[in-house]
C-alpha positions in Angstrom: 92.8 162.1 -68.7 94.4 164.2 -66.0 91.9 167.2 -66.0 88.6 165.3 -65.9 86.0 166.4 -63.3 84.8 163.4 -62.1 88.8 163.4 -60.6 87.7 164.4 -57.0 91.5 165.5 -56.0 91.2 168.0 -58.5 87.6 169.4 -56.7 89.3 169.2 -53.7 93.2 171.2 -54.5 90.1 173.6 -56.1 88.9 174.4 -52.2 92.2 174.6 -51.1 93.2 177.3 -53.6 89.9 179.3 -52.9 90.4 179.1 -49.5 93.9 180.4 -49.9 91.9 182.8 -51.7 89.9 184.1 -48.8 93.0 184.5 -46.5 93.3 187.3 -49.3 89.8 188.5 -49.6 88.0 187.9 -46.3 84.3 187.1 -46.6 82.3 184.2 -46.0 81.9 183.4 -50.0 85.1 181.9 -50.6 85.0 179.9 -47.6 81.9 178.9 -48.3 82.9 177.9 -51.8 85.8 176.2 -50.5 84.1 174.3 -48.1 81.7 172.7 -50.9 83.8 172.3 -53.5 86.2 170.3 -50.6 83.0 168.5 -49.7 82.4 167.5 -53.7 85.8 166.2 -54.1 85.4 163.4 -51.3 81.9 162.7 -52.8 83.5 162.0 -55.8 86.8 160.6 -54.0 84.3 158.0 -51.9 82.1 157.3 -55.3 79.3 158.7 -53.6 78.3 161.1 -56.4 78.2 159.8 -59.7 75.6 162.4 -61.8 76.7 164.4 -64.4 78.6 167.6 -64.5 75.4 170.3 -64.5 74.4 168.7 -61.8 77.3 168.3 -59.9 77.8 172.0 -60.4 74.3 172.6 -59.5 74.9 170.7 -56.3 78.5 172.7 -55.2 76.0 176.5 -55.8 73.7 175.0 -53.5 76.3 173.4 -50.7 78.3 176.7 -51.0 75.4 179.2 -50.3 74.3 176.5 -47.6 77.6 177.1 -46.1 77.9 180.6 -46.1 74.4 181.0 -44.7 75.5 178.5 -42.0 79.0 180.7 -41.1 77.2 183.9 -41.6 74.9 182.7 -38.9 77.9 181.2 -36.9 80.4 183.7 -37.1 77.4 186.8 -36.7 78.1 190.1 -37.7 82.0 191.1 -37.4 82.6 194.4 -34.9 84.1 196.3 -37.6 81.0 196.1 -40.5 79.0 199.5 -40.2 76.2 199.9 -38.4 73.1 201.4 -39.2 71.9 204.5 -36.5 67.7 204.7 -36.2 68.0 207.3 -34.2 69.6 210.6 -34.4 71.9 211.8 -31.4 70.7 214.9 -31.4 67.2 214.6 -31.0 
């Protein structure tokens, strides 16, 4: 069957189209999620991964919030995000 998820091209076309995503809606989620579910796909591409489908799912949550942790810390806070003031100007 064409649409089974052990096929990893189809994990993999699935990061590409989330990443095309976040070229639409910036923020490290997508690209996070795009990174892991890319990263699943060759697992499963290599035979690497071979547990079911919960835990394959499981294991994509956990390697997407990994990855957006590690490009929140790469990429830092972005200029334009509002900052907080402690102090008041006037005082």
């Amino acid at each position: 069957m064409v649409w089974d998820w052990t096929n990893g091209w189809l994990w993999v076309i699935a990061g590409l189209v989330v990443a095309l995503i976040e070229l639409v809606l910036p923020g490290y989620v997508f690209l996070g999620t795009a990174i892991a579910l890319v990263v699943m796909g060759l697992l499963l591409l290599t035979g690497i991964w071979g547990i079911g489908l919960p835990g394959t799912l499981i294991v994509v949550a956990v390697m997407s919030f990994v990855a957006w942790l590690l490009l929140r810390r790469w990429m830092g806070i972005q200029h334009g995000q509002v900052r907080i003031w402690r102090d008041d100007i006037n005082d």
